[in-house]
C-alpha positions in Angstrom: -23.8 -8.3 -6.8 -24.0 -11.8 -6.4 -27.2 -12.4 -7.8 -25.4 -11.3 -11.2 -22.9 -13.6 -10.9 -20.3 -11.1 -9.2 -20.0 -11.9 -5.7 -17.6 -9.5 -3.6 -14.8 -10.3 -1.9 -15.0 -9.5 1.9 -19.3 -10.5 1.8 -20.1 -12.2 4.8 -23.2 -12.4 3.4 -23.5 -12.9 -0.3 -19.8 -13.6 -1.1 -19.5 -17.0 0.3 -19.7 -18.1 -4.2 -16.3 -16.4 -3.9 -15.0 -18.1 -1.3 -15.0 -21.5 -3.3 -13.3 -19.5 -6.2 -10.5 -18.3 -4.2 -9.6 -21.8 -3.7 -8.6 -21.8 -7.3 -6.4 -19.3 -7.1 -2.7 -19.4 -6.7 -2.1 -19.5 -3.3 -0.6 -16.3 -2.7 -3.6 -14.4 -4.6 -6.0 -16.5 -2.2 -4.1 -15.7 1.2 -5.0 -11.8 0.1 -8.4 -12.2 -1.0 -8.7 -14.7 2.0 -7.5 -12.4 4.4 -9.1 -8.8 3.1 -11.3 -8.0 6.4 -14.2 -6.4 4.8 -16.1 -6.2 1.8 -14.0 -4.9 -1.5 -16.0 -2.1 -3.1 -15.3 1.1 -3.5 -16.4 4.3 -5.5 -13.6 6.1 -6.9 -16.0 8.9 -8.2 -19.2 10.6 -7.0 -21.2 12.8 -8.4 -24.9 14.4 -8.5 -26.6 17.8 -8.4 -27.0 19.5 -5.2 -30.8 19.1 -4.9 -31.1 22.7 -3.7 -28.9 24.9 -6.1 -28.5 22.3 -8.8 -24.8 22.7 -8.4 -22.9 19.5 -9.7 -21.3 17.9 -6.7 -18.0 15.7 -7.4 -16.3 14.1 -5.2 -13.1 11.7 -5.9 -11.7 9.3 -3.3 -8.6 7.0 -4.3 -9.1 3.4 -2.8 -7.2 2.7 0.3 -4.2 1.3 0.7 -5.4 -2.1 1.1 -7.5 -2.7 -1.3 -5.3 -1.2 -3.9 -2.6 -4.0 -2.4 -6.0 -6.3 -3.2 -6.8 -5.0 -6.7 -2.5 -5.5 -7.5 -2.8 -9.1 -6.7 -6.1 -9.7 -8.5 -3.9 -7.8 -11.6 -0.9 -10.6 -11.7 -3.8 -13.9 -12.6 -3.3 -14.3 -16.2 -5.5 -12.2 -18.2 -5.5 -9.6 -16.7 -4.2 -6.8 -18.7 -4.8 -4.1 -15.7 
């Protein structure tokens, strides 16, 4: 994602672009993305066809408890409307 211009948070690897803007964050948003211990994506939904039957497969997985904690921070920087 960062070669899009979307660096994630938590990329040891590719992320370090997000680093420099959590700097500009207010503090308390930066301690949290700062301190998140691993890379912040998740997929809320998956789904596909069985490659046997042809059978839709969905499965739904709410994010866990600390990146929702994550994603509530990102959500108090103005303009954010989430």
């Amino acid at each position: 994602m960062a070669h899009i211009g979307h660096p994630l948070i938590g990329d040891a690897d590719y992320g370090q672009a997000f680093a420099t803007k959590a700097n500009r964050l207010p503090a308390d948003v930066g301690d949290i993305v700062r301190a998140f211990p691993r890379q912040a994506l998740h997929a809320r939904l998956l789904a596909f066809r069985h490659p046997s039957t042809g059978e839709l497969m969905r499965f739904v997985a709410e994010p866990p408890a600390d990146m929702q904690a994550l994603r509530t921070a990102l959500g108090t920087l103005p303009g954010r409307n989430r």
